[in-house]
N, C-alpha and C positions, 0 to 999 in steps of 0.2 A: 798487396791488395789485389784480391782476383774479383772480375762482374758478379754479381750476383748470377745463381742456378736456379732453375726450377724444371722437375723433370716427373713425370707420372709412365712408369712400367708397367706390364701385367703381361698375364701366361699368352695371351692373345698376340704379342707383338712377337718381330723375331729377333732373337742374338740377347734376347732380357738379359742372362747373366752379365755376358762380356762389356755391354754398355753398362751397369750396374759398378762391373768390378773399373770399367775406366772413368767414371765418373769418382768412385770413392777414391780409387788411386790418386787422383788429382787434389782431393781435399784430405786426407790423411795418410800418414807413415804406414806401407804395405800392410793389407789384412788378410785373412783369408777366412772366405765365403762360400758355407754350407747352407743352403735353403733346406726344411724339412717336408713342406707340404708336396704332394704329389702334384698338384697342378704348376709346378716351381712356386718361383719371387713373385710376387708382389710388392713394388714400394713407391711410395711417393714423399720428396725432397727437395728441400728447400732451403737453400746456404748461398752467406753472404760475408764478408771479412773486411776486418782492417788491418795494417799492418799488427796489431796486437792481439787480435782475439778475432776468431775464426765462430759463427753462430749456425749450427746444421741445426732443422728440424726433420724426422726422419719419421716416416709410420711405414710400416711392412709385419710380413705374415711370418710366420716363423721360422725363423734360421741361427747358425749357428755363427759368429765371429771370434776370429781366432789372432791374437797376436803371439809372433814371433821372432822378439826384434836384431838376434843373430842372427839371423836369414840373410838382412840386407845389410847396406853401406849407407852413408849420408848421414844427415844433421837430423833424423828422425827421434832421437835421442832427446830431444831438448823441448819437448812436447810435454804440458799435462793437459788432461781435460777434466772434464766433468760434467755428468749426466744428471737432467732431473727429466723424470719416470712422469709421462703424462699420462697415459693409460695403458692398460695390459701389465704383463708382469713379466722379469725377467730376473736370471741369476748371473752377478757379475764377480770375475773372481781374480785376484791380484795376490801374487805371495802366498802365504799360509791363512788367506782369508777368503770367506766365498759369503757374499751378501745376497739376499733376494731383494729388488729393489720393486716395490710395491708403488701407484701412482702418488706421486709427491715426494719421494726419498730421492735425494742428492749422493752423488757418491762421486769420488775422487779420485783417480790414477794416471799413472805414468805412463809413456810410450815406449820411454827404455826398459821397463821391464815387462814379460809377457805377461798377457791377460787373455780371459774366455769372457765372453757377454754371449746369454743364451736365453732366447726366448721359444719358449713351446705355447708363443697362441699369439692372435695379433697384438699388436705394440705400436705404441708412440713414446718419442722420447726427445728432448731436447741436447744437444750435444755442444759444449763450450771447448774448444782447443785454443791454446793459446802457448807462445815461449817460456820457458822457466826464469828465463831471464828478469820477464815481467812481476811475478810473483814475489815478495818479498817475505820468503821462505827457503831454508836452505834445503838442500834435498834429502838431509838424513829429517829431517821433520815432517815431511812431507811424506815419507817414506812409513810412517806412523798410522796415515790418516791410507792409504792405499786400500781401495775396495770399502770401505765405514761407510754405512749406510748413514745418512744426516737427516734428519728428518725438516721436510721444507715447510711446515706450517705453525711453525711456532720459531719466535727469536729475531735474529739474524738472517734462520733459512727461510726464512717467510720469505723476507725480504726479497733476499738475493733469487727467489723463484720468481717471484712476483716480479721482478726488474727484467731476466730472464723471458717472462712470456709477453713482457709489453715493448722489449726488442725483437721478438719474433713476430709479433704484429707490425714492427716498424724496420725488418729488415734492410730497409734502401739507405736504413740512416750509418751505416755500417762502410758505405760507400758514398760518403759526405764528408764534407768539412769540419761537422761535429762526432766524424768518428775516435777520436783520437782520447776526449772528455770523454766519452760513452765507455771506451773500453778502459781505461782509468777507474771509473767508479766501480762498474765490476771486477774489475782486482781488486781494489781497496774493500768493498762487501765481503768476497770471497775470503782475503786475508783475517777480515773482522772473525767469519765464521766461524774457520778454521783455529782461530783465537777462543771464543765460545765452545767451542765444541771441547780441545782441552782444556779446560777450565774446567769442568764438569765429570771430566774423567776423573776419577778415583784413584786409578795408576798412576804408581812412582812413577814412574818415565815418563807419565801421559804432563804429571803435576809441574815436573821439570822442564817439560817443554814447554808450560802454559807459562810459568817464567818466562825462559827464552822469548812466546812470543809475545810479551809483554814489552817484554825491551826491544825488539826489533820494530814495535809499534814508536818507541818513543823514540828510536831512531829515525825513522821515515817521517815523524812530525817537526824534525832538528836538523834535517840535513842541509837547511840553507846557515845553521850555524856555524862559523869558520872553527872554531874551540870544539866541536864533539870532537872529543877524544875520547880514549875508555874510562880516565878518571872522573873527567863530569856525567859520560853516563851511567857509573857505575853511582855516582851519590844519587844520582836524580834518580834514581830505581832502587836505594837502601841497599844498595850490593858493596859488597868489597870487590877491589879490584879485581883480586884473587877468583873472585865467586864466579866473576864476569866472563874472566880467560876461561873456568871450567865448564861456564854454560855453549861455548860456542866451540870447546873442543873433540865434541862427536861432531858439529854438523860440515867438517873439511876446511869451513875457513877461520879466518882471524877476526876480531872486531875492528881491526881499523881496513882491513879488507872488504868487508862485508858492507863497511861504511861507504868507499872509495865507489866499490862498483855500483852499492845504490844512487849516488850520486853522478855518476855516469849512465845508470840507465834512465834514473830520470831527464839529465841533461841531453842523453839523445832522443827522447820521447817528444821532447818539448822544441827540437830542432828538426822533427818532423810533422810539427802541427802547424797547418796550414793557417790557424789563430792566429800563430806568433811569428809568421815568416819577417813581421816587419821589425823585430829586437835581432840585435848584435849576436854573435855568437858569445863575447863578452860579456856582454848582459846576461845571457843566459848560464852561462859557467859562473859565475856568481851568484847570482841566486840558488846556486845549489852548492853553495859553499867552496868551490873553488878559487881563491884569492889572488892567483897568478894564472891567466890566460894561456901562459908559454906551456907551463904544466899539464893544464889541462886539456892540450891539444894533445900534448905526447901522450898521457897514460888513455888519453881516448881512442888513439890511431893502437896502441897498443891492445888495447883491450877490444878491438871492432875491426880495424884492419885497416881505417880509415881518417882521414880527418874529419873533423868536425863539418869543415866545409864543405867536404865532397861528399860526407854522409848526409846534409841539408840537399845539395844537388840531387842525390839521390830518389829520395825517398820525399821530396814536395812535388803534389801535380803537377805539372806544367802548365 
């Protein structure tokens, strides 16, 4: 969790870039920054963060930004975000896809793979980063939706805009004791969308994932049940077992894996919410369907680096 920013540049000040490029260095995995206008940068920014989700709002004059994420080293890698387009226009492009994202259109990408975001006039725009971790999305799924322009004014995207601009009115709450619920419910919208969105898609692979995220919705509503195994979720979703193993076998994990670490990232989400510092770590591994405490300490220090305990010590204010 970093303070809240607020910063206002223009061609009038001096070192505009370098303060520019160490400001963004600090809130995002290495970029690189071409301004177009002859009087340089113009920008004015505004960012604030929780442990889980990171909220920049950003207006500036036209420039170019460039990801390159074999350049650098570190956990830069483990990053999505995603933009909604408040005014002016710009063209964002990930993989084999380049979207123009016009005011109101959401769009989605990675930081492990490189991307251009180009804007040739001024621009505002809202910027959500947040871990993959959080997401309850594997990355070959994800990997689908890269650069798709979404449109924010109807459905789901409504929503998630609208939730979007009235956390950017309420930035400070980012860095509160209800930030932890706050960034919670925007993954959960997000997830939902990204759900709607293939569902709609026409494409084989698109219809197959809309499956997939079908079931990983009914995972994430069951994971304090001690029994999800593949075979109860393969009935409770009309699948064969068989169907079940095929649907999770592009996105690199398992279904009892995919289970395990959801229920681990939830149980450390909820062991850094300042709500709940007053329940057991016990209490908590159980409510997310872990039935032996001994266990779930190990595949937690496993999967984190850490115990459960020192990962609370951590990461609660003091």
């Amino acid at each position: 969790m970093t303070s809240p920013i607020a910063l206002e540049l223009g061609p009038g000040q001096q070192d505009v870039m370098p303060r520019f490029r160490s400001i963004i260095d600090g809130l995002f995995p290495p970029l690189r920054i071409t301004p177009f206008a002859r009087e340089g940068l113009r920008v004015r920014l505004r960012s604030a963060s929780s442990r889980e989700l990171q909220l920049t709002h950003l207006s500036a004059n036209s420039h170019l930004v460039e990801r390159r994420p074999g350049l650098h080293r570190g956990h830069e890698h483990a990053f999505y975000k995603i933009t909604l387009q408040l005014s002016g226009s710009a063209t964002m492009s990930q993989g084999n896809r380049e979207s123009t994202l016009d005011p109101g259109t959401i769009t989605l990408y990675d930081t492990a793979r490189a991307y251009d975001l180009r804007a040739d006039e001024d621009f505002s725009f809202l910027v959500a980063m947040f871990p993959k971790r959080t997401l309850a999305l594997p990355d070959g799924v994800a990997g689908d939706l890269a650069a798709l322009p979404i449109r924010g004014d109807t459905g789901v995207g409504a929503v998630l805009a609208s939730y979007l601009r009235t956390m950017n009115d309420n930035l400070p709450l980012l860095h509160s004791q209800a930030a932890a619920g706050l960034s919670r419910t925007f993954l959960d919208l997000l997830s939902t969308l990204i759900g709607e969105v293939l569902e709609v898609d026409a494409d084989g692979r698109a219809a197959r994932t809309a499956v997939l995220m079908r079931v990983l919705s009914y995972i994430d509503d069951h994971l304090g049940d001690p029994g999800l195994d593949p075979a109860a979720i393969a009935a409770a979703n009309y699948l064969s077992v068989r169907h079940l193993y095929n649907l999770f076998s592009a996105t690199g994990t398992t279904v009892a894996q995919w289970v395990k670490q959801r229920r681990l990232d939830r149980a450390r989400g909820d062991l850094a919410d300042p709500l709940r510092a007053a329940e057991t770590v016990a209490a908590i591994s159980e409510r997310w369907g872990f039935e032996d405490a001994g266990y779930f300490s190990r595949v937690f220090k496993q999967s984190f680096g850490q115990t459960p305990g020192e990962w609370r010590r951590t990461a609660l204010p003091r």
